[in-house]
MIMI-394108 format. One record per residue: x, y negated, z of N, C-alpha, C in turn. Coordinates in pm, 1 decimal. Example, Ala and Ser with C-alpha at 12.3 -4.5 7.8 and 13.67 -1.06 7.14 Angstrom:
residues 2
         nx         ny         nz        cax        cay        caz         cx         cy         cz
     1319.0      569.0      780.0     1230.0      450.0      780.0     1320.0      330.0      780.0
     1285.0      225.0      708.0     1367.0      106.0      714.0     1290.0       -3.0      787.0
end
This chain:
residues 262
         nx         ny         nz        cax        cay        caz         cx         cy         cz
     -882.8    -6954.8     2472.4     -784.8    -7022.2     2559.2     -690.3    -7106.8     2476.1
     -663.6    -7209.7     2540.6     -574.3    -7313.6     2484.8     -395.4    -7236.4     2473.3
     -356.7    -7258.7     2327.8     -214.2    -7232.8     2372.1     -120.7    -7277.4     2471.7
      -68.1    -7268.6     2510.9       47.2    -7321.8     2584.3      170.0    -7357.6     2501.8
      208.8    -7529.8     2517.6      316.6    -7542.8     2424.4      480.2    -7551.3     2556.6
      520.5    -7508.4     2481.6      644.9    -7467.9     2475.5      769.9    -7583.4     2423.2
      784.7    -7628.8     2546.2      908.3    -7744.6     2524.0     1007.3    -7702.0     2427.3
     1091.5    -7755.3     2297.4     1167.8    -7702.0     2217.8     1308.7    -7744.1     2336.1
     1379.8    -7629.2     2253.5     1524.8    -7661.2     2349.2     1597.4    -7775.5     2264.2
     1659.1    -7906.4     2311.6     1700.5    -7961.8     2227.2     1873.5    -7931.9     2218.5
     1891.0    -7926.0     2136.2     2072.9    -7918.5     2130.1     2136.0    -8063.0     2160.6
     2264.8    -8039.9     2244.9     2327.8    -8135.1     2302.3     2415.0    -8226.9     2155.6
     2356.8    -8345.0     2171.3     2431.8    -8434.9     2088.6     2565.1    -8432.6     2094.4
     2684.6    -8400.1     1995.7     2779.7    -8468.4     2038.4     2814.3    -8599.5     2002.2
     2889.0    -8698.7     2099.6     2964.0    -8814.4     2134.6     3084.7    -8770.1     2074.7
     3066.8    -8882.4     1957.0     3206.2    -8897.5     1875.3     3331.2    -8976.6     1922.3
     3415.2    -9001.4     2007.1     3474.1    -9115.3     2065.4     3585.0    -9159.1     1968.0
     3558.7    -9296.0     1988.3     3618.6    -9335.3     1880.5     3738.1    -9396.9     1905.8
     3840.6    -9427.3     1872.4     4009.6    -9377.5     1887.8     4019.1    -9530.6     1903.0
     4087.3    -9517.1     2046.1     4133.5    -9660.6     2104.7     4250.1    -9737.9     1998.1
     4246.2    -9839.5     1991.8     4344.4    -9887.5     1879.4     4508.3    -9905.1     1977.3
     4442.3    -9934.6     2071.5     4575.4    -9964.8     2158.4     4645.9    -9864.6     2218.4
     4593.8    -9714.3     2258.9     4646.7    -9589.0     2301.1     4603.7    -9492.0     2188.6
     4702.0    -9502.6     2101.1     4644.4    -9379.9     1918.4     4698.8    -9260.9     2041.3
     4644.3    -9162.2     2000.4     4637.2    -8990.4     2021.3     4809.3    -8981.6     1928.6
     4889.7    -8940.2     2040.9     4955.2    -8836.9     1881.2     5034.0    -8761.8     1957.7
     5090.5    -8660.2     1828.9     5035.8    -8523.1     1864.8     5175.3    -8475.2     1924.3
     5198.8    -8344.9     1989.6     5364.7    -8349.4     2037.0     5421.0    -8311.5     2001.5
     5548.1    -8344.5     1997.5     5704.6    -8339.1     1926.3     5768.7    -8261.3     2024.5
     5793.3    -8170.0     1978.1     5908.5    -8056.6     2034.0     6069.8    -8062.0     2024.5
     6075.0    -8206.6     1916.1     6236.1    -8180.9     1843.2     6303.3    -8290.7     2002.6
     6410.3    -8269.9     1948.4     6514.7    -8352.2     2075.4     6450.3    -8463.7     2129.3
     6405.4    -8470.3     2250.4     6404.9    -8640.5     2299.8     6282.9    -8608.9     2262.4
     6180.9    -8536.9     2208.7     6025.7    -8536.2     2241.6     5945.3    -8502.4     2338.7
     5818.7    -8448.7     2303.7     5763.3    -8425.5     2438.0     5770.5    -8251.5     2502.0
     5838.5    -8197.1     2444.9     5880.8    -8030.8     2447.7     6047.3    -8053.4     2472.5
     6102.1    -8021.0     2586.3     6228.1    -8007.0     2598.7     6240.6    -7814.4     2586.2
     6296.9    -7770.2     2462.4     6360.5    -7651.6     2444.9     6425.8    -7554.8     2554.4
     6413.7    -7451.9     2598.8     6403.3    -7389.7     2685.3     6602.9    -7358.7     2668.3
     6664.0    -7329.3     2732.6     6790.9    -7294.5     2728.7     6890.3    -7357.5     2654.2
     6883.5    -7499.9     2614.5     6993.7    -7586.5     2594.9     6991.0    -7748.7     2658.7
     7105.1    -7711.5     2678.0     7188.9    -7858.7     2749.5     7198.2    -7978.8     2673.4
     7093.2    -8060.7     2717.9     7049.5    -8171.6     2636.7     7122.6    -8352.7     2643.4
     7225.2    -8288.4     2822.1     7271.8    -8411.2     2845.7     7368.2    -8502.7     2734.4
     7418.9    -8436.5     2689.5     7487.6    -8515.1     2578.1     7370.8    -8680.8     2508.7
     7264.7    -8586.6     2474.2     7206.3    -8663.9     2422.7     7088.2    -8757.9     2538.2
     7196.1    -8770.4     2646.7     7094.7    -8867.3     2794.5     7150.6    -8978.2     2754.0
     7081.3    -9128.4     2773.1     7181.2    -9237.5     2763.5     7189.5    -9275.7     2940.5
     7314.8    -9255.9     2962.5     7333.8    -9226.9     3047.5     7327.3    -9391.2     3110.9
     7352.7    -9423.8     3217.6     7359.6    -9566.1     3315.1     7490.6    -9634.5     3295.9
     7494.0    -9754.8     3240.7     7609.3    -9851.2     3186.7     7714.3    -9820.4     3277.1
     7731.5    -9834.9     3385.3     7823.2    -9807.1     3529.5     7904.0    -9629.2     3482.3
     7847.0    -9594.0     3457.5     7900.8    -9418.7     3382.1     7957.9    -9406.8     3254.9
     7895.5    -9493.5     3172.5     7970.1    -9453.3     3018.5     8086.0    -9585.5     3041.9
     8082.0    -9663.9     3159.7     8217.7    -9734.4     3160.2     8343.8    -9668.3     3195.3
     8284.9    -9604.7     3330.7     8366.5    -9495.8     3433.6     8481.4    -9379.0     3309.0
     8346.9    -9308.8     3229.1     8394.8    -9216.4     3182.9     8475.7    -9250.2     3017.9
     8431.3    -9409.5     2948.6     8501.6    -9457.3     2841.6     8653.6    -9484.1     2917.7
     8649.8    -9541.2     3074.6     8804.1    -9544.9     3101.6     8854.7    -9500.9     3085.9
     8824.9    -9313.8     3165.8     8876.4    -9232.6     3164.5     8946.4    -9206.7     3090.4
     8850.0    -9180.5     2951.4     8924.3    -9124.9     2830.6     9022.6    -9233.0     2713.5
     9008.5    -9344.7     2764.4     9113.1    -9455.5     2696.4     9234.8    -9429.6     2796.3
     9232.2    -9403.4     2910.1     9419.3    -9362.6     2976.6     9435.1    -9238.4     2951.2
     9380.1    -9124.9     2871.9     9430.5    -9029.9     2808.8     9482.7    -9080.3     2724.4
     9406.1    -9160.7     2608.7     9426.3    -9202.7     2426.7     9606.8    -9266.4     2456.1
     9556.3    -9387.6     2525.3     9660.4    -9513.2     2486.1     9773.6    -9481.5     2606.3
     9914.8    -9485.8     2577.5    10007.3    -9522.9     2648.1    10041.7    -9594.1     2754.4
    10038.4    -9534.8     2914.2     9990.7    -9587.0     3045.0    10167.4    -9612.8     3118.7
    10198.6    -9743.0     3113.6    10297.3    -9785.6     3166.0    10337.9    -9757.4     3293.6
    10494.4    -9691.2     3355.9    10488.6    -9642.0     3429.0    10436.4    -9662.7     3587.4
    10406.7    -9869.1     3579.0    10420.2    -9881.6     3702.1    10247.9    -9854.1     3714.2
    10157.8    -9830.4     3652.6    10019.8    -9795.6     3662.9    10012.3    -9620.8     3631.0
    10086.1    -9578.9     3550.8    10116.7    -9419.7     3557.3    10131.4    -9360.4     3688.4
    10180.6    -9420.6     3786.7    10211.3    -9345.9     3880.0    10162.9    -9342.2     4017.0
     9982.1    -9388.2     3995.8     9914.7    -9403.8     4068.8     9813.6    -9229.0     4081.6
     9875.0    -9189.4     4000.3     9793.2    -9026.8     3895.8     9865.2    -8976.4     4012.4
    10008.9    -8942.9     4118.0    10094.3    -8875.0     4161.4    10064.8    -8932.6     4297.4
     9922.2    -8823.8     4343.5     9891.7    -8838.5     4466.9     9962.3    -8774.3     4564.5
     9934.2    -8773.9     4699.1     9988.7    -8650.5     4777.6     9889.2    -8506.8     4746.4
     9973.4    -8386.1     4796.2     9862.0    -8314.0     4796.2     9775.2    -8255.4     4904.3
     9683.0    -8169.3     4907.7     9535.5    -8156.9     4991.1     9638.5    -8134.4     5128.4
     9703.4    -8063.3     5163.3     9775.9    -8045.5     5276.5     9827.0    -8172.6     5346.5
     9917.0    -8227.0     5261.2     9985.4    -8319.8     5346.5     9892.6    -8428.3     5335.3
     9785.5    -8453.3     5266.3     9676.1    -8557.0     5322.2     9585.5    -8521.1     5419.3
     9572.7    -8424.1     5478.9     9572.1    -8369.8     5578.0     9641.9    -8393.9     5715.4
     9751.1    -8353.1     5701.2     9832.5    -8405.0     5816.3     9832.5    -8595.7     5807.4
     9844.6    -8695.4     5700.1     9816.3    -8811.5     5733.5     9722.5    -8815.3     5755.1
     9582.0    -8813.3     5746.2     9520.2    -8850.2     5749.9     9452.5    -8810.3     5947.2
     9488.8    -8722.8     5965.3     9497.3    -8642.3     6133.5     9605.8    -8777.8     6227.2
     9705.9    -8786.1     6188.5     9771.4    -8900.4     6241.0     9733.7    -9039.2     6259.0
     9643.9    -9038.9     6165.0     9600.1    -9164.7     6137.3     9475.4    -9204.8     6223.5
     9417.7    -9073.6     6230.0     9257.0    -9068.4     6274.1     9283.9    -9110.7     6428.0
     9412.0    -9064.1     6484.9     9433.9    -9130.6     6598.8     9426.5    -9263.0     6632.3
     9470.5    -9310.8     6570.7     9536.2    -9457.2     6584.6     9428.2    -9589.3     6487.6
     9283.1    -9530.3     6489.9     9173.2    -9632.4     6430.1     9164.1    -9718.7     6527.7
     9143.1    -9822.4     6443.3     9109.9    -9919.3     6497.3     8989.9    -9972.9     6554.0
     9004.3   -10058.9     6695.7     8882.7   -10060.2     6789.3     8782.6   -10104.5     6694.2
     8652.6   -10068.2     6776.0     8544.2   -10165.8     6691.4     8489.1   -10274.1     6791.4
     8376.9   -10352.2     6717.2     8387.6   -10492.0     6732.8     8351.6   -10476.0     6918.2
     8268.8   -10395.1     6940.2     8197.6   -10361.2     7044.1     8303.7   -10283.7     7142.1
     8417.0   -10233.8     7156.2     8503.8   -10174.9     7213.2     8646.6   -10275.2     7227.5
     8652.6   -10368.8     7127.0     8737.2   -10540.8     7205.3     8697.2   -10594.6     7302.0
     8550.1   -10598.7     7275.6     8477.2   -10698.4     7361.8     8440.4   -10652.6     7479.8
     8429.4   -10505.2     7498.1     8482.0   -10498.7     7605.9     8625.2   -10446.6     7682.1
     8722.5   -10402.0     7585.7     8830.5   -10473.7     7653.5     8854.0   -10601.8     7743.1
     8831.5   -10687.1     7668.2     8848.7   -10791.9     7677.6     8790.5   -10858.4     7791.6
     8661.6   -10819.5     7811.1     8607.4   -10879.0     7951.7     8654.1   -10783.6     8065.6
     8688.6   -10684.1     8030.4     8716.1   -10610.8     8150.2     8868.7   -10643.7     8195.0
     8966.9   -10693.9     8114.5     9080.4   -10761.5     8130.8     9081.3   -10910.9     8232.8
     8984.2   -10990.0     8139.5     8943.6   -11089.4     8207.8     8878.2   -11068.5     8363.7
     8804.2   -10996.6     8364.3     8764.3   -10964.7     8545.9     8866.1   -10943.6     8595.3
     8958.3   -10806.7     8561.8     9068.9   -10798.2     8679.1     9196.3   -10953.3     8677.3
     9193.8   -11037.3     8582.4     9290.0   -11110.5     8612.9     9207.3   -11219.0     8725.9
     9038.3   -11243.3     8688.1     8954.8   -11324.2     8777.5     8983.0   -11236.6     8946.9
     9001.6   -11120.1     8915.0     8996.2   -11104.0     9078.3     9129.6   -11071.3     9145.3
     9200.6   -11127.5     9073.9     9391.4   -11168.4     9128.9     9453.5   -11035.1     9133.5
     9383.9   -10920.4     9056.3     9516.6   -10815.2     8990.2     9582.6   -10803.2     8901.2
     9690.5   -10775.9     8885.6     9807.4   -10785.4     8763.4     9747.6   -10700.7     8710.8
     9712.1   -10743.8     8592.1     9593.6   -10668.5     8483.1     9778.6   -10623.9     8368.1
     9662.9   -10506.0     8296.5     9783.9   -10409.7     8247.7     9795.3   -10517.0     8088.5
     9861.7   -10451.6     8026.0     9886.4   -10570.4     7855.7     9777.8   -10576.2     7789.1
     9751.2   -10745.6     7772.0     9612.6   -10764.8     7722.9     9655.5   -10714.3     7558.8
     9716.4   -10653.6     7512.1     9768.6   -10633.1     7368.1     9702.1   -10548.8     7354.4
     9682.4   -10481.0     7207.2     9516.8   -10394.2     7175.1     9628.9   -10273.7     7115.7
     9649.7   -10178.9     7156.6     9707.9   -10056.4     7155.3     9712.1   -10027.4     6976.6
     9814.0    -9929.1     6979.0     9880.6    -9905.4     6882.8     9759.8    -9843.7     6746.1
     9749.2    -9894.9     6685.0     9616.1    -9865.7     6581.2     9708.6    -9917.7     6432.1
     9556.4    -9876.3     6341.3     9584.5    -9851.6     6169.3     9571.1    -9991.7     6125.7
     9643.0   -10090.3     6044.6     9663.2   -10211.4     6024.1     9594.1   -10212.8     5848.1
     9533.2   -10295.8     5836.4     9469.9   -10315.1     5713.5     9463.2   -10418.9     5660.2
     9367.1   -10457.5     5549.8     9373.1   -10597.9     5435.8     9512.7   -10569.2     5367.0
     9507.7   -10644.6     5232.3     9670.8   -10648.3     5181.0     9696.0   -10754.7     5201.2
     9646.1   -10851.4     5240.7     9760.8   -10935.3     5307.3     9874.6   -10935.9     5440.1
     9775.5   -10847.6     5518.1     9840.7   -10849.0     5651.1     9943.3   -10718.9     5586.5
     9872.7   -10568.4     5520.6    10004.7   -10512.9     5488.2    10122.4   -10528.6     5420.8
    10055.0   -10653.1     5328.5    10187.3   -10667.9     5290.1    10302.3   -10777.6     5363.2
    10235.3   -10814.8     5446.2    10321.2   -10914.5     5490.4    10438.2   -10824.9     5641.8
    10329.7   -10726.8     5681.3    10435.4   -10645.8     5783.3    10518.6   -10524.2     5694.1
    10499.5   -10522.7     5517.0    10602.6   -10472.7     5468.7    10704.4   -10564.1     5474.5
    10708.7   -10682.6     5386.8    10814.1   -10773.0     5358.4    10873.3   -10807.0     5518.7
    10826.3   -10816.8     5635.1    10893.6   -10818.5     5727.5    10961.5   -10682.3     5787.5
    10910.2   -10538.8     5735.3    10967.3   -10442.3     5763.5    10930.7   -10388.2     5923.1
    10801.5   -10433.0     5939.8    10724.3   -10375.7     6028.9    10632.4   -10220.8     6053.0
    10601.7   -10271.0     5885.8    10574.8   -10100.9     5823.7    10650.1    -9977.8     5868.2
    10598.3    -9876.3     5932.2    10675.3    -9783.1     5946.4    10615.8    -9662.5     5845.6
    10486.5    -9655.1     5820.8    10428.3    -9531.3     5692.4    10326.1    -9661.6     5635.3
    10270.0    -9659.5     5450.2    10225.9    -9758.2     5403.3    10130.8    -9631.4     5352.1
    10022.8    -9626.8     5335.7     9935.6    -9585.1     5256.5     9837.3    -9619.5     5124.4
     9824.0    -9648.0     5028.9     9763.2    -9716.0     4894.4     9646.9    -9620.3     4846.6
     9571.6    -9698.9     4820.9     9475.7    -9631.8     4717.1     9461.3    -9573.0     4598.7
     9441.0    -9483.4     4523.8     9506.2    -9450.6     4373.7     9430.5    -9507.3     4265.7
     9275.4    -9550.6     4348.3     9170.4    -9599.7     4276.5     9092.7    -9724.3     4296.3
     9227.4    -9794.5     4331.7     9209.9    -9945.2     4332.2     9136.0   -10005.3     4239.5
     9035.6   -10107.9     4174.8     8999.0   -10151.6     4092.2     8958.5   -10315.6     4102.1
     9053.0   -10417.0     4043.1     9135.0   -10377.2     3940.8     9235.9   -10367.0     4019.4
     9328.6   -10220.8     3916.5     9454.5   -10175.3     3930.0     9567.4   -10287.2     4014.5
     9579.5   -10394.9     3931.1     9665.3   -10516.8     3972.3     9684.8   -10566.1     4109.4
     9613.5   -10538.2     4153.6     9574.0   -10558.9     4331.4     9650.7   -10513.6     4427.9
     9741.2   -10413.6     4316.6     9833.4   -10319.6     4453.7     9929.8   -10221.7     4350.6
     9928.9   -10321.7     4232.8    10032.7   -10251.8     4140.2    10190.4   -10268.7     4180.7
    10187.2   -10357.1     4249.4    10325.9   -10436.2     4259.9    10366.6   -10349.0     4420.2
    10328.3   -10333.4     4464.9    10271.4   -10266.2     4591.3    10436.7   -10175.0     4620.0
    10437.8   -10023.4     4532.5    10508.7    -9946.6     4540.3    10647.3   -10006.4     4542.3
    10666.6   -10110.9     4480.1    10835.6   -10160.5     4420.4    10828.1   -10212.2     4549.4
    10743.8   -10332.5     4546.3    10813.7   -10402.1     4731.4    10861.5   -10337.2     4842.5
    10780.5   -10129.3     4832.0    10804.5   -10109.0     4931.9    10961.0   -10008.5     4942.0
    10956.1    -9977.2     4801.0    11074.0    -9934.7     4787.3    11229.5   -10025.6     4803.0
    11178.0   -10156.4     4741.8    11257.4   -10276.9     4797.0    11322.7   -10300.3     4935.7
    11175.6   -10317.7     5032.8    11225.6   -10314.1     5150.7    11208.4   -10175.2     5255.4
    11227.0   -10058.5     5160.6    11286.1    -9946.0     5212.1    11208.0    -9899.3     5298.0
    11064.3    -9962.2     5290.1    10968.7    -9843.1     5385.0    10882.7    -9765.5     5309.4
    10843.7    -9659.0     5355.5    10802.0    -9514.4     5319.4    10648.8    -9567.2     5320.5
    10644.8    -9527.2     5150.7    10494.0    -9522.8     5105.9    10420.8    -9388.6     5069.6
    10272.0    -9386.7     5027.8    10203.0    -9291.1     5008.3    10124.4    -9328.3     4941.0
    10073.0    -9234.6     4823.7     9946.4    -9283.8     4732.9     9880.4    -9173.8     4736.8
     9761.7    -9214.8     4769.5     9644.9    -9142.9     4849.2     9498.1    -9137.8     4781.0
     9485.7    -9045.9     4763.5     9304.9    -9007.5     4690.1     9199.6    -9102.4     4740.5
     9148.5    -9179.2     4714.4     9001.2    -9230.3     4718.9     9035.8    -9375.2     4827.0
     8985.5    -9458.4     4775.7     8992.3    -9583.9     4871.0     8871.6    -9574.7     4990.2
     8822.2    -9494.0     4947.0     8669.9    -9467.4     5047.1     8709.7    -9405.9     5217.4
     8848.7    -9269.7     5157.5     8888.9    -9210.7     5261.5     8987.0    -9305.4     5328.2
     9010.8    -9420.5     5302.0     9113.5    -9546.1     5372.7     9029.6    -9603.2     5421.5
     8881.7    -9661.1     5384.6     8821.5    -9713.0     5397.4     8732.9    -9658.5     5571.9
     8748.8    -9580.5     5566.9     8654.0    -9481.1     5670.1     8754.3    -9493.5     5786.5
     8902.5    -9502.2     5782.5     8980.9    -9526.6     5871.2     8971.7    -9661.8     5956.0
     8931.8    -9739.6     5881.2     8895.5    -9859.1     5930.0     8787.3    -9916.3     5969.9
     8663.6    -9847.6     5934.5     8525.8    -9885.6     5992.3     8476.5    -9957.7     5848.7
     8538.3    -9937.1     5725.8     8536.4    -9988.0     5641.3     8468.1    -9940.4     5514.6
     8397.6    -9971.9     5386.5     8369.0    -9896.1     5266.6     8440.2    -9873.4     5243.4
     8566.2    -9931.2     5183.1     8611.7    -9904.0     5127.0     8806.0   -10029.9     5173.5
     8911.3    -9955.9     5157.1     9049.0   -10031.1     5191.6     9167.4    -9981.1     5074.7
     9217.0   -10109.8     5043.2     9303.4   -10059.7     4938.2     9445.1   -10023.8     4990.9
     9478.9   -10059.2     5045.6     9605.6   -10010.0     5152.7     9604.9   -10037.3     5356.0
     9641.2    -9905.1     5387.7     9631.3    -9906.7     5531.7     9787.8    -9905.5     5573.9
     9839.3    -9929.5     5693.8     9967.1    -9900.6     5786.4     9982.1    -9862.2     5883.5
    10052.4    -9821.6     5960.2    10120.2    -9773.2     6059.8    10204.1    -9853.2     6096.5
    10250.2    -9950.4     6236.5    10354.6    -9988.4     6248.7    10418.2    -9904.8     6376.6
    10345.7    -9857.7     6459.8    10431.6    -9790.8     6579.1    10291.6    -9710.8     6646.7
    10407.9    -9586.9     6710.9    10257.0    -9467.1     6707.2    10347.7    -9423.8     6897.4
    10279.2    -9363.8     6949.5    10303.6    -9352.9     7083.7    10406.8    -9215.5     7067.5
    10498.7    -9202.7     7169.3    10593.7    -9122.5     7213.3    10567.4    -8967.1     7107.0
    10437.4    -8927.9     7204.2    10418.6    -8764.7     7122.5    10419.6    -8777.0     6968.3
    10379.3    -8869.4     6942.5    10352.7    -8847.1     6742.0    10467.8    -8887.1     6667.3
    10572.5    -8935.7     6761.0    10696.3    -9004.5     6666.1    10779.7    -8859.6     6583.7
    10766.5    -8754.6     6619.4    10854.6    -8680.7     6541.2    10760.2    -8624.2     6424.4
    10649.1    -8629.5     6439.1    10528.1    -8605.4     6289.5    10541.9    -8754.6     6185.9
    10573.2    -8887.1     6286.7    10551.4    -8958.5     6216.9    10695.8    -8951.8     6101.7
    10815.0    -8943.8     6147.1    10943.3    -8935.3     6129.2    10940.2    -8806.6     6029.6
    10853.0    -8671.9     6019.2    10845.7    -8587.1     5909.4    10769.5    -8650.5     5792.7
    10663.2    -8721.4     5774.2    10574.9    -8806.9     5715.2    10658.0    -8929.6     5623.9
    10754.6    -8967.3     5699.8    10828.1    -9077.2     5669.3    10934.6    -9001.7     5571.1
    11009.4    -8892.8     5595.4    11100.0    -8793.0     5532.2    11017.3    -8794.5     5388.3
    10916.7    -8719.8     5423.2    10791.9    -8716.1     5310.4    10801.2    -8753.7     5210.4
    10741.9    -8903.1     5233.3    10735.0    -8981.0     5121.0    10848.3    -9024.9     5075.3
    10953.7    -9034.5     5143.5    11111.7    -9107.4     5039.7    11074.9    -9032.3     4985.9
    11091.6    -8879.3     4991.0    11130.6    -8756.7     4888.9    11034.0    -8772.0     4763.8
    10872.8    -8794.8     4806.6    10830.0    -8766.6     4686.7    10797.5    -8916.5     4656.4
    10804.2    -9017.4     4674.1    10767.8    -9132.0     4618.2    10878.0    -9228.3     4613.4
    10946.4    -9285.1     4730.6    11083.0    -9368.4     4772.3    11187.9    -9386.2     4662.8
    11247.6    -9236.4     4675.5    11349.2    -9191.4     4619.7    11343.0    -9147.0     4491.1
    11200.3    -9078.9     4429.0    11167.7    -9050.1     4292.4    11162.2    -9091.4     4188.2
    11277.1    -9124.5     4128.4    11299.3    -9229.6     4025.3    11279.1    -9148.5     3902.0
    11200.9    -9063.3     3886.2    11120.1    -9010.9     3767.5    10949.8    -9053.3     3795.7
    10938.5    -9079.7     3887.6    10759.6    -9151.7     3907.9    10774.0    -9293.1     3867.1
    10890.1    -9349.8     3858.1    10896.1    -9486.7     3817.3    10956.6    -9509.4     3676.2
    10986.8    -9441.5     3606.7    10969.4    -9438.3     3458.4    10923.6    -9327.6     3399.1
    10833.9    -9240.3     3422.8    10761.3    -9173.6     3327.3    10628.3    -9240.5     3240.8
    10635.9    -9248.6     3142.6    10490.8    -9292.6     3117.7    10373.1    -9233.5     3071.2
    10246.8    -9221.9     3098.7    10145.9    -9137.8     3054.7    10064.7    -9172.3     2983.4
     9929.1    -9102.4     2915.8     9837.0    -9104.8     2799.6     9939.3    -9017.6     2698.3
     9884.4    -9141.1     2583.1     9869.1    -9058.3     2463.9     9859.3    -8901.8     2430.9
     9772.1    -8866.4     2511.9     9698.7    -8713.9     2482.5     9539.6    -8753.3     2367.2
     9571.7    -8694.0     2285.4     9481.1    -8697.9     2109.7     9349.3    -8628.6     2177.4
     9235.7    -8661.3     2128.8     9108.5    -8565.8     2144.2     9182.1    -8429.2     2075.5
     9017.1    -8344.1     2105.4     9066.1    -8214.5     2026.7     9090.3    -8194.3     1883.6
     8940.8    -8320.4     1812.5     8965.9    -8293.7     1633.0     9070.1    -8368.4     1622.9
     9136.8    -8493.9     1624.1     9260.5    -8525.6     1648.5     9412.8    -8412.5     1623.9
     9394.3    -8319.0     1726.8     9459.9    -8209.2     1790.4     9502.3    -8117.6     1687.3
     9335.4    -8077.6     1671.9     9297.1    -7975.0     1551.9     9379.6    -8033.2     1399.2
     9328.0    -8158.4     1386.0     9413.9    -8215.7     1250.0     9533.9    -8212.2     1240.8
     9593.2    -8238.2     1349.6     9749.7    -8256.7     1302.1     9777.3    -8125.7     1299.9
     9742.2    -8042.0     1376.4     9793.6    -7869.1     1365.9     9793.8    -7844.2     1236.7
     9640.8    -7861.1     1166.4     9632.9    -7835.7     1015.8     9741.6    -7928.0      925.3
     9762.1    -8019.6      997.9     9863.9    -8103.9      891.7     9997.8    -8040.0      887.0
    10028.6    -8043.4     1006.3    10193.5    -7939.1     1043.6    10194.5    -7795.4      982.7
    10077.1    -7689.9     1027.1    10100.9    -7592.6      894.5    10124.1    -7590.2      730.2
    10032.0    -7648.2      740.9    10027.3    -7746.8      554.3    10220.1    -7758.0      527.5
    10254.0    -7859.3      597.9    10403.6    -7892.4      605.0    10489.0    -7787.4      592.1
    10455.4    -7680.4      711.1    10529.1    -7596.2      678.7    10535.2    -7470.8      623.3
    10449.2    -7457.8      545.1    10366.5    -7426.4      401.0    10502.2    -7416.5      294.1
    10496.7    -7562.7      257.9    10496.4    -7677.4      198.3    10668.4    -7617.6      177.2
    10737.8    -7646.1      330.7    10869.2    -7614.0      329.5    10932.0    -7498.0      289.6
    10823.0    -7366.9      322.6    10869.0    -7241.5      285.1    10897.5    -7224.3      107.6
    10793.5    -7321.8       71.6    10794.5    -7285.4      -70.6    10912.2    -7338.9     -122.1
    10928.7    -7433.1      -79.2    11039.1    -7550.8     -158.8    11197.1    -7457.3     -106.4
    11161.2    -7394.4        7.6    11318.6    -7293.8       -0.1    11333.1    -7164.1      -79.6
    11209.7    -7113.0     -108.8    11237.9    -6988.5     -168.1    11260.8    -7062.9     -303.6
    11226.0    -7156.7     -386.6    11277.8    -7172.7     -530.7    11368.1    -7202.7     -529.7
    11478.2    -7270.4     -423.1    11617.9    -7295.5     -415.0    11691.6    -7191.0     -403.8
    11623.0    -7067.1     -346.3    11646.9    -6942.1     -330.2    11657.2    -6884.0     -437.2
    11570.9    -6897.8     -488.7    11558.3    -6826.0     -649.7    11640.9    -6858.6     -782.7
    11667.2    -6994.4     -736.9    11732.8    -7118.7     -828.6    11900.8    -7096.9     -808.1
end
């Protein structure tokens, strides 16, 4: 009988692939900013963070460093969480219509005068007055009865001058957390100063405590208008001069005990 052959098993070739020039292989890095982020440390320091942030937060820390003149110092001396509270409840009353709630005022005024009834005052009810032009112009006329400001005006200049005029013409201001929360009063992003000129019967004795208010802590506070702020040192800063001042007085002890001795 004929043998029977027996196919050999062949072994699988390997395919050498050969290393793209344009995507090289390499291998991973565990150290900072590689491809292994370390299990239990806080790496943000070393994020580069978004230009808009290291501006925000370089401000920050330059009106600590440098010496902040009082009439921009005293934008820091908000009200506090309570009594922005109560303004801001007073206020919420008295928003102003929107575009869609004139318009129909307005035609519904117009019908009853078209159908020969003494229609009631086409005047748009007692509401929150905004822009700085218009507030400032019903300060300098003394229309203002409560003034509200932003603390985070930008730029500052916009409403620096703001506080003196109103102390000038003797109406009661407020400097208030976030231009966003002024802003929302008005149908607005954002408002750098809001007003009050006249509020209906029931709210006049809240408005008249509000008004007390602010003389006391802003009006009348003639330590918010010359204090000046910053110059607070980082910590190694801090740390150095401490070491310098012990050193000193080191320095002094010695120089008395040989006079002592002497």
């Amino acid at each position: 009988m004929a043998k029977k052959r027996v196919a050999k098993e062949t072994k699988p070739v390997k395919v050498v692939k050969k290393a793209d020039p344009l995507f090289p292989s390499r291998p991973r890095n565990s150290g900072i900013g590689g491809a292994i982020r370390p299990k239990g440390r806080d790496l943000s320091r070393f994020v580069k963070w978004p230009k808009y942030v290291r501006i925000q937060r370089q401000r920050a820390v330059l009106y600590q460093r440098l010496k902040v003149p009082p009439s921009i110092n005293q934008f820091t001396a908000t009200v506090g969480k309570n009594e922005a509270a109560t303004v801001f409840n007073l206020f919420n009353k008295y928003r102003p219509e929107t575009q869609a709630a004139k318009k129909q005022r307005v035609k519904e005024t117009a019908a009853t005068v078209a159908s020969g009834e003494d229609a009631d005052s086409d005047k748009a009810p007692n509401q929150v007055k905004y822009g700085l032009k218009h507030v400032t112009t019903l300060i300098e006329e003394k229309k203002a009865a409560l003034v509200l400001i932003a603390n985070n005006v930008d730029p500052i200049e916009l409403v620096m001058w703001m506080p003196a005029l109103c102390r000038k013409m003797e109406v009661p201001f407020m400097i208030i957390k976030d231009k966003a929360r002024l802003g929302a009063l008005v149908h607005q992003k954002t408002a750098a100063c809001v007003c009050l000129t006249s509020v209906e019967k029931g709210d006049t004795a809240q408005l008249r405590l509000l008004q007390d208010v602010a003389k006391e802590k802003f009006n009348d506070n003639a330590q918010l208008n010359r204090k000046w702020g910053g110059g607070i040192m980082g910590l190694k800063t801090q740390a150095k001069l401490d070491k310098r001042a012990k050193a000193l007085a080191i320095e002094e002890a010695k120089k008395l005990e040989v006079r002592g001795r002497a």
